[in-house]
Each structure stands twice: as C-alpha cells, then as structure tokens.
C-alpha positions in Angstrom: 180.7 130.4 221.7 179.1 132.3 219.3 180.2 130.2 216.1 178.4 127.3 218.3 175.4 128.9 218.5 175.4 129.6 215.1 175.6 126.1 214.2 173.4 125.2 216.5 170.7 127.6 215.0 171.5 125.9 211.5 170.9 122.1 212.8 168.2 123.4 214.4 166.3 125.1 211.7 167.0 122.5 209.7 165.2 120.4 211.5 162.2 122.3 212.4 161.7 123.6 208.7 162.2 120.3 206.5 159.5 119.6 204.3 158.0 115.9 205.0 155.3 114.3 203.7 153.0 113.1 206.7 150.3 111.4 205.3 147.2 110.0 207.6 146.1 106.5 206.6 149.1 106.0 203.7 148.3 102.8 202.0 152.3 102.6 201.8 153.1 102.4 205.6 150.6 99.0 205.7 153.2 97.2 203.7 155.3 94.7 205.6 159.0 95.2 206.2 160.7 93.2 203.6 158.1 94.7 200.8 159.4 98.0 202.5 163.3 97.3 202.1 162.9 97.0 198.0 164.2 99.3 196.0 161.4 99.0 193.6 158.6 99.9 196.4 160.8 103.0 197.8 160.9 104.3 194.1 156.9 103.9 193.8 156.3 105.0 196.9 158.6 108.4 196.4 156.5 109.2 192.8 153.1 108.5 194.2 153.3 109.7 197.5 154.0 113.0 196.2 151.0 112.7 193.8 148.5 111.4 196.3 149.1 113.3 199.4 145.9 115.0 200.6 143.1 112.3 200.3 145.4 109.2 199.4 144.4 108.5 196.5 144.8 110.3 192.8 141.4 111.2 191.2 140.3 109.2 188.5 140.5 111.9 185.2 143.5 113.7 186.5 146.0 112.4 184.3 144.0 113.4 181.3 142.9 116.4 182.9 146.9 117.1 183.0 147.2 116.9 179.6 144.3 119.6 178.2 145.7 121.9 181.1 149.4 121.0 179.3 148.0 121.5 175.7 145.9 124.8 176.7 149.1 126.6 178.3 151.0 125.7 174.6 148.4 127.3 173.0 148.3 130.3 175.2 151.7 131.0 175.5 152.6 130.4 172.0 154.2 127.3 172.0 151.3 125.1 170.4 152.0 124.1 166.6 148.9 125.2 165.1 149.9 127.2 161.7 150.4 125.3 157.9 154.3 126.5 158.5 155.0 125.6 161.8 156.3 121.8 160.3 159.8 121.0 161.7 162.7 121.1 159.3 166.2 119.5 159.9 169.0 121.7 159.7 171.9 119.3 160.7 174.2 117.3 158.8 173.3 115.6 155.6 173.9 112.0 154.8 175.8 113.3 151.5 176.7 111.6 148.5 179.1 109.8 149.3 176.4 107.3 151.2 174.3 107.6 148.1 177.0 106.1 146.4 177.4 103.2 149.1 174.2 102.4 149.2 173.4 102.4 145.6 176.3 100.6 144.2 178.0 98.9 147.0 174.5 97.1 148.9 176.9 94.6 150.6 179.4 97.3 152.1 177.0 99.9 153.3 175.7 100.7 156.6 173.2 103.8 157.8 174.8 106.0 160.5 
C-alpha cells in the first residue's frame, strides 16, 4: 500500500509540475493538420516557441541586441581578445618535412592531410 502511494505521488507530481508552454493566440496552433504532422514545422515550432513565448512574436533588434550583451559579458569576465598578445598559436602536430619533401619534389604524388 504504501509503495502505491508512493508512486502515485510521483505520477502525480509529475503531472502537476511539468513545464509547458501555453501560449494564447500561437501563430503555430492555426496551421492545418498535415502542415502540423512535418517534421520540419515541429522542429521550427520547438526553437521559436521557446523564443516567442510572452507576446508571440520576437522583437525586432533582439538578435543583435543578443550579441552586444554576448560581447559585453567576454569583456567583463575576461574572455574578450582585446590585448596585441592575445593572437591564437597552434600547438599541435606539424606537417614535418617529410610533406615538404612530397610536395616540393613529388607534385604528382602528394596530397594535404
């Protein structure tokens, strides 16, 4: 008995406390059935839902104003690559000689990796 209960208490919670997105007037829900059904609308409709959800709509700027908020946070937290020295350097393998070689001397037998 109590075990049932307890699982009872889980369904039920998980029930009452799932997050969904209930969105008055959603462009998306006046679509018709078989525009529905594609995978290609379900895939839209999950990103922009997300981004849209309390007026319907995403405000013309945001995207940009995204991206100053983005660079604004690099610079603050020391992430932004603002100094004469901060210039990325490649530390892994070398192509070596031995491509030198190939690609100098034998043009018709040489390939990049």
């Amino acid at each position: 008995m109590k075990n049932l209960l307890i699982v009872l208490f889980v369904l039920a919670s998980g029930v009452i406390y799932s997050q969904d997105l209930k969105i008055n007037d959603n462009p998306y829900d006046k679509a018709d059935n078989t525009t529905k059904s594609r995978k290609a609308f379900q895939r839209e409709r999950w990103f922009y839902e997300q981004r849209m959800f309390p007026k319907n709509f995403i405000p013309k700027g945001s995207y940009e104003k995204a991206l100053n908020q983005r660079d604004l946070m690099r610079r603050q937290n020391g992430f932004s690559m603002t100094s004469p020295f901060d210039t990325w350097l490649n530390i892994g393998p070398t192509t070596g000689f031995y491509f030198w070689l190939l690609k100098h001397y034998f043009k018709n037998g040489y390939s990049q990796i």
